[in-house]
C-alpha positions as CSV (number, residue, x, y, z in Angstrom):
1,X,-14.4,-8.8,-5.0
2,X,-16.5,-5.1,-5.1
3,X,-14.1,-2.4,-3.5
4,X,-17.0,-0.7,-1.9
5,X,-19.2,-2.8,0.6
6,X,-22.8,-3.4,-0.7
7,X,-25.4,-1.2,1.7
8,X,-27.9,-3.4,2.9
9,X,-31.5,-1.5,3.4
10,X,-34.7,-2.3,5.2
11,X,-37.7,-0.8,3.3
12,X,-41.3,-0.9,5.2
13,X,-44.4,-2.7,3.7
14,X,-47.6,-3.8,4.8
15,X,-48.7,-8.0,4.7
16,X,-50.5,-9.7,2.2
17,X,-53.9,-11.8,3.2
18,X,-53.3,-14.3,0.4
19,X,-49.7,-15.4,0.9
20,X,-50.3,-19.2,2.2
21,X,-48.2,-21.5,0.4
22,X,-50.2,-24.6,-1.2
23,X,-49.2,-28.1,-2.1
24,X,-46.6,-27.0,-3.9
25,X,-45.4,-23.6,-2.4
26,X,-47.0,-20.2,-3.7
27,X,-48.5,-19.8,-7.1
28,X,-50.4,-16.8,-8.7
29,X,-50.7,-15.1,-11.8
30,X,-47.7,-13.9,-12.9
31,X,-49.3,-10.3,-13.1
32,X,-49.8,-10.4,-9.1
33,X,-45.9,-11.1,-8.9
34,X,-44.9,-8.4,-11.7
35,X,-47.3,-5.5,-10.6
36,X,-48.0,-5.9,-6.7
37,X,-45.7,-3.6,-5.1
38,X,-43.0,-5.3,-3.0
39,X,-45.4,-9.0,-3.0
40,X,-42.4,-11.0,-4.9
41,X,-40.4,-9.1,-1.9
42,X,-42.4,-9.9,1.1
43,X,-43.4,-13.5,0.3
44,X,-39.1,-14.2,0.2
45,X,-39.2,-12.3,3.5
46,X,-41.7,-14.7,4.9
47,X,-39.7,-17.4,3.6
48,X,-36.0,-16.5,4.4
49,X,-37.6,-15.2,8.2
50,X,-39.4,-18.2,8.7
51,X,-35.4,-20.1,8.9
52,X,-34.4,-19.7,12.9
53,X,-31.7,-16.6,12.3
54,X,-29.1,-18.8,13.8
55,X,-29.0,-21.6,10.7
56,X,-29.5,-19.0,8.4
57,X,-26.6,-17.0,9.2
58,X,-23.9,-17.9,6.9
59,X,-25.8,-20.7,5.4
60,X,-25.9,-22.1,2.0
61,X,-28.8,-22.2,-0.3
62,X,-30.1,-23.2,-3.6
63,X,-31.6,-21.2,-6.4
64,X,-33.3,-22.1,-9.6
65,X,-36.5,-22.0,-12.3
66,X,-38.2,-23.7,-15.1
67,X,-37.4,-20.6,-17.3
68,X,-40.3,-18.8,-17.2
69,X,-41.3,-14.9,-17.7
70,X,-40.3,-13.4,-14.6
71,X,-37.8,-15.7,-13.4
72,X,-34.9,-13.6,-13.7
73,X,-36.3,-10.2,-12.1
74,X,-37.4,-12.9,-9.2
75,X,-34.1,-14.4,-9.1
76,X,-32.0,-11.3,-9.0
77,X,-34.3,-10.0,-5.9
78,X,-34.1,-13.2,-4.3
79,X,-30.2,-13.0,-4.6
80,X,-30.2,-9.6,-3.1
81,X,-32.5,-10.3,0.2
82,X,-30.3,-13.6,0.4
83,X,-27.9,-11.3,1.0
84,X,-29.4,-8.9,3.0
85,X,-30.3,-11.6,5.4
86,X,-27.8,-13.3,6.5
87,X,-27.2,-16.1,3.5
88,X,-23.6,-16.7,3.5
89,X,-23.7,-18.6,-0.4
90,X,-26.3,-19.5,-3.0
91,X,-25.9,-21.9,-5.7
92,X,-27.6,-21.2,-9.0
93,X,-28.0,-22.9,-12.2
94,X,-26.5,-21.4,-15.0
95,X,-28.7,-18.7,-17.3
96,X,-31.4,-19.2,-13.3
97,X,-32.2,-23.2,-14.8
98,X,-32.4,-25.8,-13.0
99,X,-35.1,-28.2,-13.0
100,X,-36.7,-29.6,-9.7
101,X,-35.6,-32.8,-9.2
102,X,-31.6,-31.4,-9.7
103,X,-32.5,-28.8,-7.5
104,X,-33.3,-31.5,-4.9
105,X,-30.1,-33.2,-5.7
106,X,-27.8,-30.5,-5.0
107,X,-29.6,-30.0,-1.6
108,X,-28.6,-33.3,-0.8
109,X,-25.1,-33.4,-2.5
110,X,-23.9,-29.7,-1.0
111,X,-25.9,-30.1,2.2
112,X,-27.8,-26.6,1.4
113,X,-30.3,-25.7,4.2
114,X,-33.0,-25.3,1.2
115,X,-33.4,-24.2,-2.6
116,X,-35.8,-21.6,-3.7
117,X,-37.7,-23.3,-7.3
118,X,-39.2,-20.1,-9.1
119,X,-42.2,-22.3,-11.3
120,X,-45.9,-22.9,-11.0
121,X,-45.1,-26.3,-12.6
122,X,-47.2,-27.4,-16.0
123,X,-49.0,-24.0,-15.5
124,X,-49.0,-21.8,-18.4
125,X,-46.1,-19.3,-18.4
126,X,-45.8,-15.9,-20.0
127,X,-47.1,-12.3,-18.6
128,X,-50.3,-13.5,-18.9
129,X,-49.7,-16.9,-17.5
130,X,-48.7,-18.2,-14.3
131,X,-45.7,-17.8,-11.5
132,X,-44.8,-19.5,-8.4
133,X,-42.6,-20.2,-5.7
134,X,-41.3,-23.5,-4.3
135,X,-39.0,-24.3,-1.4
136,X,-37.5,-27.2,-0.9
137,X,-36.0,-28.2,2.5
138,X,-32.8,-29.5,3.8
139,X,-33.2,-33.1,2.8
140,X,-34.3,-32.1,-0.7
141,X,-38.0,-32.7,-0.3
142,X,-40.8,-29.9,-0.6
143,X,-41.7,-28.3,2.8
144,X,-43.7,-30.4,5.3
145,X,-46.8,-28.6,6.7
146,X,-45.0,-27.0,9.4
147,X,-42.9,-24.8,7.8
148,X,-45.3,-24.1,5.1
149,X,-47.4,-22.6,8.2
150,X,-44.5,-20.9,9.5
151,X,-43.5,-18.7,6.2
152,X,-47.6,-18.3,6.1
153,X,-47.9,-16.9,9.6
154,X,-44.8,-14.5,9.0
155,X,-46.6,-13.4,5.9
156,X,-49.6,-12.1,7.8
157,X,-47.7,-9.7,10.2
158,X,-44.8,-8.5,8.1
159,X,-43.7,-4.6,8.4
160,X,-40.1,-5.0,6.6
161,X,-37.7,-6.3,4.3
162,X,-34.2,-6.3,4.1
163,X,-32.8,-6.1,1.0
164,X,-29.5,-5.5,-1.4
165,X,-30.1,-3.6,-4.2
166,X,-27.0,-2.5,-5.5
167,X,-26.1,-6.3,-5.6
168,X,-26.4,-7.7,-9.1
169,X,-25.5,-10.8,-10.7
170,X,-24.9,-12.2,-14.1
171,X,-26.6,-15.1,-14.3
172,X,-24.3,-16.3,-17.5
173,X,-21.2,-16.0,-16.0
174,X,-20.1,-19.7,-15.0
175,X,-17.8,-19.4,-11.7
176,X,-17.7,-17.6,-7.8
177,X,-18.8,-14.3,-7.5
178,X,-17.8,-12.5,-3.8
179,X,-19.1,-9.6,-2.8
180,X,-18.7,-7.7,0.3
181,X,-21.7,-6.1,2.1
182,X,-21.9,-3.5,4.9
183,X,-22.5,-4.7,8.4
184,X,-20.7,-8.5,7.5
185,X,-17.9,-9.8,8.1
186,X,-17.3,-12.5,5.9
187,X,-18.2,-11.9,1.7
188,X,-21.8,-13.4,0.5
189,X,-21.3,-15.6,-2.5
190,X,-22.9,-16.5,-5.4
191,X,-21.9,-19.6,-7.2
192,X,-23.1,-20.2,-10.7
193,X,-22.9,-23.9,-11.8
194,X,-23.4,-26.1,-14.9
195,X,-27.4,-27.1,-14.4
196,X,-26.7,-30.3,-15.5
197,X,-23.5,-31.7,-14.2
198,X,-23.9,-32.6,-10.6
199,X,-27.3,-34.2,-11.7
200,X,-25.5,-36.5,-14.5
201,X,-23.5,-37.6,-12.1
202,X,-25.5,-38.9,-9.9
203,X,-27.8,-40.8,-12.3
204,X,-24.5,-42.3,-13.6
205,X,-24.4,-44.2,-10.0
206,X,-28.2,-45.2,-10.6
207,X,-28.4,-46.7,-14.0
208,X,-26.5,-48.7,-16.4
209,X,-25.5,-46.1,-18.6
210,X,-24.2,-48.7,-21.1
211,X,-27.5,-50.7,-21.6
212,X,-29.3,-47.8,-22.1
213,X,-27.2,-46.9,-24.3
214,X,-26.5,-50.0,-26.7
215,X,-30.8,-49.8,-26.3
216,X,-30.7,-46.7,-28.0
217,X,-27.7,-46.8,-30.8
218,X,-27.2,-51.0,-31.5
219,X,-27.9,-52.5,-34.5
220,X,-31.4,-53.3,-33.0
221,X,-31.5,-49.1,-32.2
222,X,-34.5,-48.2,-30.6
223,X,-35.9,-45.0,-32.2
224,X,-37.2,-42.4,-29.1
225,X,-39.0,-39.0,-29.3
226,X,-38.5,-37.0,-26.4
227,X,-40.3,-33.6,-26.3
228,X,-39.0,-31.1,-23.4
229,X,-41.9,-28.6,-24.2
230,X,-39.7,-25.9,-24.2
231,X,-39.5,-26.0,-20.5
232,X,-36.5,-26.4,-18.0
233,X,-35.5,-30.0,-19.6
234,X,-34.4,-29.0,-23.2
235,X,-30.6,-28.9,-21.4
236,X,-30.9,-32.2,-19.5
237,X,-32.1,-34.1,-22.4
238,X,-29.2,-32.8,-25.2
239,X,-27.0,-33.8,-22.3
240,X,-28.2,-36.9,-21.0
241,X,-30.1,-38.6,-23.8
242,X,-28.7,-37.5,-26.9
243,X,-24.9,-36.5,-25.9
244,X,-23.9,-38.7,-23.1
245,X,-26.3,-42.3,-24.3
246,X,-26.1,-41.9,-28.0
247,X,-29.8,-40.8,-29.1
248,X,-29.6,-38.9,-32.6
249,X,-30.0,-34.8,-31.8
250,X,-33.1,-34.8,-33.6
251,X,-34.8,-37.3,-31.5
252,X,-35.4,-34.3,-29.0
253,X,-37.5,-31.6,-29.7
254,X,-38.4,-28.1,-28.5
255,X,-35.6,-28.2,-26.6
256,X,-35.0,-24.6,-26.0
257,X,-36.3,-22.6,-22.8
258,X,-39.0,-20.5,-23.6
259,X,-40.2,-17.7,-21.2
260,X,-44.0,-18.7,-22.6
261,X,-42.9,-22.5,-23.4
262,X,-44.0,-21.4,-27.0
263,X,-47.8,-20.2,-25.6
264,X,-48.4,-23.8,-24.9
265,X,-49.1,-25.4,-21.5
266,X,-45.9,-27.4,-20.3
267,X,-48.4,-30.4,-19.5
268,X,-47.0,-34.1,-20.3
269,X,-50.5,-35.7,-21.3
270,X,-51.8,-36.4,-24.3
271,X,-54.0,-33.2,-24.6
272,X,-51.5,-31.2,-24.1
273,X,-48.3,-33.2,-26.0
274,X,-50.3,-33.4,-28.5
275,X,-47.5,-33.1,-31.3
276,X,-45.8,-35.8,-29.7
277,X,-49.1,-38.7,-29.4
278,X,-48.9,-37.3,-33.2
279,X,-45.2,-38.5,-34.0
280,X,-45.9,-41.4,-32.1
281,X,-48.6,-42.6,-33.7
282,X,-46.9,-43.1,-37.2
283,X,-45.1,-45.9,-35.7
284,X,-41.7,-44.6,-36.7
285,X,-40.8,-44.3,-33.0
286,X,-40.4,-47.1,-30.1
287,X,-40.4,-44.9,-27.5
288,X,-41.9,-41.2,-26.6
289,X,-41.5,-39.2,-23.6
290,X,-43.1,-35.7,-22.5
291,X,-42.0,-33.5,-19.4
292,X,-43.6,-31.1,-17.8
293,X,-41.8,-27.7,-16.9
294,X,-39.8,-27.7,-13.9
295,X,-39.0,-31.3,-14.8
296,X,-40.7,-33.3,-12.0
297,X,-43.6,-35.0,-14.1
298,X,-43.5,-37.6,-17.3
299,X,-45.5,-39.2,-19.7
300,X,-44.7,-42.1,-21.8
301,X,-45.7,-43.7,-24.8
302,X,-44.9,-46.7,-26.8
303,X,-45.2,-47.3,-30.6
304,X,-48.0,-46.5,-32.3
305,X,-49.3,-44.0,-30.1
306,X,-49.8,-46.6,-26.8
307,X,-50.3,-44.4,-23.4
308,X,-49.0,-45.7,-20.2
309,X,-51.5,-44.4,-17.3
310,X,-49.7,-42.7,-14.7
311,X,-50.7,-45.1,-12.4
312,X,-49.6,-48.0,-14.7
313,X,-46.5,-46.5,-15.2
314,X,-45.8,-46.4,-11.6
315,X,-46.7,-50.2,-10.9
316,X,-45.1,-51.4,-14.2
317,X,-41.8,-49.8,-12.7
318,X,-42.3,-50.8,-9.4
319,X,-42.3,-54.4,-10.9
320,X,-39.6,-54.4,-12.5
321,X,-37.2,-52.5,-10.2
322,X,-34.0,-54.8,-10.6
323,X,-33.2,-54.1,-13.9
324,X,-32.1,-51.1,-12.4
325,X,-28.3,-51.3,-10.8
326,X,-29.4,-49.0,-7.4
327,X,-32.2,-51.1,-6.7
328,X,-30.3,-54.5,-7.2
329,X,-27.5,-53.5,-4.9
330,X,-29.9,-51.8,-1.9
331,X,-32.6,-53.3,-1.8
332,X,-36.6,-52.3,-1.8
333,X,-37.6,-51.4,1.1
334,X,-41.1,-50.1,0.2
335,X,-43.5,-48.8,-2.0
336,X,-45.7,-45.3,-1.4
337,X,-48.9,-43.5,-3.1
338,X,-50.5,-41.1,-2.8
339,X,-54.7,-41.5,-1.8
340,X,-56.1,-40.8,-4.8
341,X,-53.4,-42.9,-6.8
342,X,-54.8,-46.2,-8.3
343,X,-54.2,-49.4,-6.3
344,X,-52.0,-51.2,-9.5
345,X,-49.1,-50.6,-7.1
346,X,-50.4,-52.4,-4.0
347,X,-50.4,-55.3,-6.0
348,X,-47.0,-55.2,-6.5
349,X,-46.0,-54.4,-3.4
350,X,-48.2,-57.7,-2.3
351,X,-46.2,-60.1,-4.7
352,X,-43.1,-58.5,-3.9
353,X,-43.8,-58.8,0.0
354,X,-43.3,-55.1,0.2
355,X,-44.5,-52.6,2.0
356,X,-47.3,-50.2,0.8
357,X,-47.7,-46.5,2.2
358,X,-50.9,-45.1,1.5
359,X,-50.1,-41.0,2.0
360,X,-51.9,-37.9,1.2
361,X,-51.7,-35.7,-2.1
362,X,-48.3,-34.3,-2.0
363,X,-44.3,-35.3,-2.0
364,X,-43.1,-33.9,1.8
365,X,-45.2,-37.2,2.9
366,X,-42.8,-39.5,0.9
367,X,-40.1,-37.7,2.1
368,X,-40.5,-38.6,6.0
369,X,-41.1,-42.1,4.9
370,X,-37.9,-41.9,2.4
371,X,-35.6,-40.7,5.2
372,X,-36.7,-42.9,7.8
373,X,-35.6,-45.8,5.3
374,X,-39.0,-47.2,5.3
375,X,-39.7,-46.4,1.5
376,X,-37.6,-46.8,-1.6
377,X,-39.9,-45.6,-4.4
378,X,-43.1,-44.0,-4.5
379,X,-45.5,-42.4,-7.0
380,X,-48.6,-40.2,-7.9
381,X,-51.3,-40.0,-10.3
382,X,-50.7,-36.4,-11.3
383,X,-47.3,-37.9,-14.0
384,X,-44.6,-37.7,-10.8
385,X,-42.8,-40.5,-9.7
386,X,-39.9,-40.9,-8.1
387,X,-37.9,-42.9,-5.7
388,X,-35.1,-42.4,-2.4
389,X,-32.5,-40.9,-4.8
390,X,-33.7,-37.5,-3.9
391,X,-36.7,-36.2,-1.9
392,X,-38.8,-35.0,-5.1
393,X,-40.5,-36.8,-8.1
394,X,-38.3,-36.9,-11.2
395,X,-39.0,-36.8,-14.4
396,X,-36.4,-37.7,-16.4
397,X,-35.5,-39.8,-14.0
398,X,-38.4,-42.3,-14.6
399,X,-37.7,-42.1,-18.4
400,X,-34.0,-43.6,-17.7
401,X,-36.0,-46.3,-15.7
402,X,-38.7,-47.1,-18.8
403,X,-35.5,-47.5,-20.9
404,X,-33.3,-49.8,-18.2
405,X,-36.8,-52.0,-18.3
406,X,-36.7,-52.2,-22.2
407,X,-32.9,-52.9,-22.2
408,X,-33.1,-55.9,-19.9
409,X,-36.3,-57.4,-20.9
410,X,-35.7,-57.0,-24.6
411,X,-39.5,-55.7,-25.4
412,X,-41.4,-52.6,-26.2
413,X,-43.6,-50.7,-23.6
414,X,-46.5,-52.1,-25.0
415,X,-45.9,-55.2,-24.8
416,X,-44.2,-55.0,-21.0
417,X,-47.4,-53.2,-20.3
418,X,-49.6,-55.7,-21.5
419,X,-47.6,-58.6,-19.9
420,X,-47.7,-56.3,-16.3
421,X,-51.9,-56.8,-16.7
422,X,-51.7,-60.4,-17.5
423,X,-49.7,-60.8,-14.3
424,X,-51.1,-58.1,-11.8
425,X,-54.7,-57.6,-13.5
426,X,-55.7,-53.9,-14.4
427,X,-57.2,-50.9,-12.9
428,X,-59.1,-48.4,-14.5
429,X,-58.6,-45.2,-14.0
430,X,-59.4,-41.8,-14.5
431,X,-59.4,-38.0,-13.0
432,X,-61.8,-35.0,-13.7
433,X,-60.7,-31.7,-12.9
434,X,-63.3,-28.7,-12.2
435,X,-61.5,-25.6,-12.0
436,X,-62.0,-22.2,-10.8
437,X,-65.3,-23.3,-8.8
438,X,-66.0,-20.9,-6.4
439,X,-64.4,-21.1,-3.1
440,X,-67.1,-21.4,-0.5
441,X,-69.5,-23.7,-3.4
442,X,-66.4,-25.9,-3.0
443,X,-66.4,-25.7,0.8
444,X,-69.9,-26.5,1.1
445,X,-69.9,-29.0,-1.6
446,X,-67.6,-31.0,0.3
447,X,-69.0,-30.4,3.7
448,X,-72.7,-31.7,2.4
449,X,-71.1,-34.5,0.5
450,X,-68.5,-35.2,3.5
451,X,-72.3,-35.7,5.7
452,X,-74.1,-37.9,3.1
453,X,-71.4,-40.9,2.8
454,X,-70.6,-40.6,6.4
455,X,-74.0,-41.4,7.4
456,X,-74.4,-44.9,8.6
457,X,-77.4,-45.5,6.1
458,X,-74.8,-44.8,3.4
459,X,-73.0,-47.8,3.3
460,X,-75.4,-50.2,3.2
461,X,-76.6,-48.1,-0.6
462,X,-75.9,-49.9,-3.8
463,X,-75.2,-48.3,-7.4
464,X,-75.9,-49.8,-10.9
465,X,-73.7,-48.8,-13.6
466,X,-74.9,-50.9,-16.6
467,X,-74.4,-54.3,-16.0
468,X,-72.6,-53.6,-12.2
469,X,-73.5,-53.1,-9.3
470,X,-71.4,-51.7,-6.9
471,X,-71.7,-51.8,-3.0
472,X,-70.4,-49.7,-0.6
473,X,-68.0,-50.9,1.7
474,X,-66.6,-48.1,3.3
475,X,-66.7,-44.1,3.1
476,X,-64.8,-41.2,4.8
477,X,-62.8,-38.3,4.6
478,X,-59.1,-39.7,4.3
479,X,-56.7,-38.9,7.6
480,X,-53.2,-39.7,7.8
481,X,-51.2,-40.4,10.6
482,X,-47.5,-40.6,9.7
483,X,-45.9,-43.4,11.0
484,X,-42.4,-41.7,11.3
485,X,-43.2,-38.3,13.7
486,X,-47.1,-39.2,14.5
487,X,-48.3,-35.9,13.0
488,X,-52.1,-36.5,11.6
489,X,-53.3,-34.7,8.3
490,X,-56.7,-34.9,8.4
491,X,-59.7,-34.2,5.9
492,X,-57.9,-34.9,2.6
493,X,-60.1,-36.3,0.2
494,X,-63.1,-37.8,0.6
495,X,-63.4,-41.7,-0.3
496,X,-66.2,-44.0,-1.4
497,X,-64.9,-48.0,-1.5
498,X,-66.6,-50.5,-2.7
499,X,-66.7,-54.3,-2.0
500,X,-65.2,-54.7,-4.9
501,X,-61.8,-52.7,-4.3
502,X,-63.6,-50.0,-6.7
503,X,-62.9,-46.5,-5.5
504,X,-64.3,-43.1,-5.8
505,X,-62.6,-39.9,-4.8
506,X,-63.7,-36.0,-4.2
507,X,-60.4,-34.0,-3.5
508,X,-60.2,-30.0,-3.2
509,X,-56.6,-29.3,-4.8
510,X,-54.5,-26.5,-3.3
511,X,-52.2,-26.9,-6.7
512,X,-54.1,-23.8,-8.0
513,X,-52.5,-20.6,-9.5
514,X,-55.9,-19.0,-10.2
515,X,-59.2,-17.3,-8.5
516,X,-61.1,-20.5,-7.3
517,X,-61.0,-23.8,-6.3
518,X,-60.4,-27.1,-7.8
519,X,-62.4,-30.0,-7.4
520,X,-60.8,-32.8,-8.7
521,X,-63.1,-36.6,-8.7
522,X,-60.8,-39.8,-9.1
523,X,-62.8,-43.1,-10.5
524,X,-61.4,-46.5,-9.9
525,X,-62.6,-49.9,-10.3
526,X,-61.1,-53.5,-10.8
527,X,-63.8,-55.2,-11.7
528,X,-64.8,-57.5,-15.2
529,X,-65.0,-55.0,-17.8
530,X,-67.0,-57.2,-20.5
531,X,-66.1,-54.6,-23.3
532,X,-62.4,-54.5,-22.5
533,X,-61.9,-58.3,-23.4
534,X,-59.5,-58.6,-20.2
535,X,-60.5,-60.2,-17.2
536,X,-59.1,-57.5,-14.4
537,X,-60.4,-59.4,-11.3
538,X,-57.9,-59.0,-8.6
């Protein structure tokens, strides 16, 4: 306990105009974090004022990052206006890690009012890469709409902060840490935990353990390659997959947090994991896994260098659900995807008599559905999938799922793959990303294109693509009304639907860490492909 209470200060500023929190919270360059004067500051000001005073008093909340440059200057200020505010205890993850989906976990298993995620995802790190800020609400999930709106309008009017900074932590030392502050009556604590811990346990109630791991050191011993990408999962994987399941140590690599991820992007696809399609590609390996930084997105691959879509991935696992102990015992109760996520899963979700959500880019919308027990797992394009464990996608997570699979059926992802489009047919699908268009280009891109397929005259057009033809069935500009609280989310992506359950997508992304816009275009179809040799006729 300090001897002398902690002064708490209030230092003036002027607002920010570009402080509105996208899909996933606030990112920028890391250089508008590191050199604006007292930005890192008010945006946490927006955030912590934007929590009515009387929950925040005394309250507990969660802190961690992905590792990257900046993350510990960001996490020490946080832990001082925490203070300064009214936080009565913040949990943090050993060293500041702690990857998403254990962040959301420990929401849910201390009953925090929120964590605070310090990553712009699998965005380039580094002083000349990228930085951003999450917050994740009291049931785990990102922030719905609402609040998001609230920290934004906050940001546009703020004159102060309040702030700690005599208060200092080390973020090494394991344990409680009480200090006492001017003006308070109880102490504000800091508690730094094992990042990994309270997350092992809870996939301990989820999963088998004991399949996976006779699947990964038997005499039939499947060979894996996991590659962490020097982002916030190099700790979960030595502790999950290699120490507590058996893998060999050097079946994990670039395990160690880098501040720049090794100047690579922490992407799992195959562009960017491009070491690992590598490895797996020489056959040596059964099974290859990617994550991104934070921890919340995957990619797999089988032997030889076989790539499971994201959207595959999700329907394959939806299928096969009750290998895994937690779905066996509860239940499915429902299947979610985002818009622009293929339409594999619907299948599913018709053999199984299940369920299908149809929800707009990004995880809060799973998260009413989750909590309202009308959805049990759920997915998206982007690598992030997920289920009503927590209320975030969940990287390593789904990897434990791929192996449970393997270990019941006795096959490799390949050949489950390949047995999943033999069953359920196959979608093809792919996603083009424009970046940094120019912000009102994109506007009016998408207004002009929202008035052409809107027109009545458009759907009765028909396009030839070699030996296809495809008609339109249906266009408009995707609106959502959530069947939990009735809120509507209108004008989020604009969709072209054929007769032929063939889909085309225009979608501006507010994922962004950059000047610009992205424009992202999402192809679908179902049909006959002659060249693919598989009939994929619904």
């Amino acid at each position: 306990m300090e001897t002398n209470p902690i002064p708490i200060l209030t230092i003036q500023t002027t607002p920010f105009d570009d402080q509105r929190p996208g899909t996933n919270g606030l990112r920028k360059k890391t250089a508008v974090f590191e050199s604006k004067k007292n930005y890192l500051q008010n945006y946490i000001q927006s955030l912590l004022s934007s929590i009515d005073l009387r929950d925040r008093q005394g309250c507990t909340m969660v802190v961690g990052s992905d590792g990257r440059y900046f993350s510990r200057a960001a996490t020490e200020v946080i832990v001082q206006m925490a203070a300064a505010n009214g936080i009565g205890r913040l949990v943090i993850g050993h060293n500041g890690i702690l990857s998403t989906p254990a962040v959301s976990c420990i929401i849910r298993k201390i009953k925090a009012i929120g964590g605070i995620i310090l990553t712009a995802s699998h965005n380039p790190g580094g002083p000349g890469g990228d930085f951003g800020i999450k917050f994740n609400v009291a049931n785990g999930g990102p922030s719905p709409d609402t609040v998001m709106e609230r920290i934004h309008q906050v940001s546009r009017t703020l004159e102060e902060y309040a702030i700690c900074p005599d208060l200092h932590i080390d973020l090494s030392r394991l344990g409680r840490h009480d200090f006492d502050l001017e003006n308070k009556f109880k102490p504000f604590r800091v508690e730094i935990v094992d990042s990994v811990e309270i997350y092992l346990n809870m996939l301990r109630g989820i999963f088998d353990f004991g399949a996976i791991k006779s699947l990964l050191t038997g005499p039939k011993q499947l060979k894996i390659r996991i590659d962490a990408m020097n982002g916030v999962m190099g700790p979960y994987v030595r502790r999950i997959l290699c120490d507590e399941l058996g893998a060999p140590a050097n079946s994990a690599v670039n395990c160690v947090p880098l501040e720049d991820f090794g100047g690579q992007h922490p992407n799992p696809n195959p562009a960017f994991a491009a070491s690992l399609v590598d490895s797996m590609k020489g056959g040596e390996f059964g099974f290859g896994a990617a994550f991104d930084a934070d921890g919340d997105r995957y990619m797999i691959m089988g032997e030889n260098g076989f790539f499971v879509s994201p959207s595959d991935s999700l329907a394959v696992m939806a299928a096969n659900l009750s290998c895994i102990p937690y779905f066996s015992q509860r239940g499915i109760r429902g299947f979610a995807r985002s818009m622009p996520t293929s339409t594999a899963i619907d299948r599913v979700a018709k053999a199984m008599k299940v369920a299908l959500y149809e929800t707009p880019t990004g995880w809060r919308f799973f998260g009413n559905l989750m909590d309202s027990g009308r959805c049990s797992f759920c997915g998206e394009e982007s690598f992030g999938t997920g289920s009503d464990h927590i209320r975030d996608k969940d990287g390593l997570w789904s990897v434990l799922v791929w192996l449970s699979i393997m270990a019941v059926r006795k096959q490799g992802v390949e050949e489950i793959v390949r047995d999943h489009w033999a069953k359920m047919g196959r979608n093809y699908f792919c996603r083009f990303d424009y970046e940094g268009v120019d912000g009102k280009a994109a506007y009016y891109l998408m207004r002009d294109l929202e008035a052409v397929i809107t027109d009545k005259a458009f759907t009765t057009q028909k396009f030839s693509v070699g030996n296809n033809i495809y008609s339109v069935e249906k266009a408009d500009n995707f609106e959502y009304i959530d069947p939990v609280d009735g809120s509507v989310s209108r004008k989020q992506g604009l969709r072209i639907m054929f007769t032929d359950s063939s889909r085309i997508i225009f979608r501006l992304s507010g994922s962004g860490a950059g000047t610009g816009a992205t424009v992202r275009i999402y192809a679908e179809t179902c049909a006959y492909e002659p060249e693919s040799g598989i009939n994929v006729l619904s």
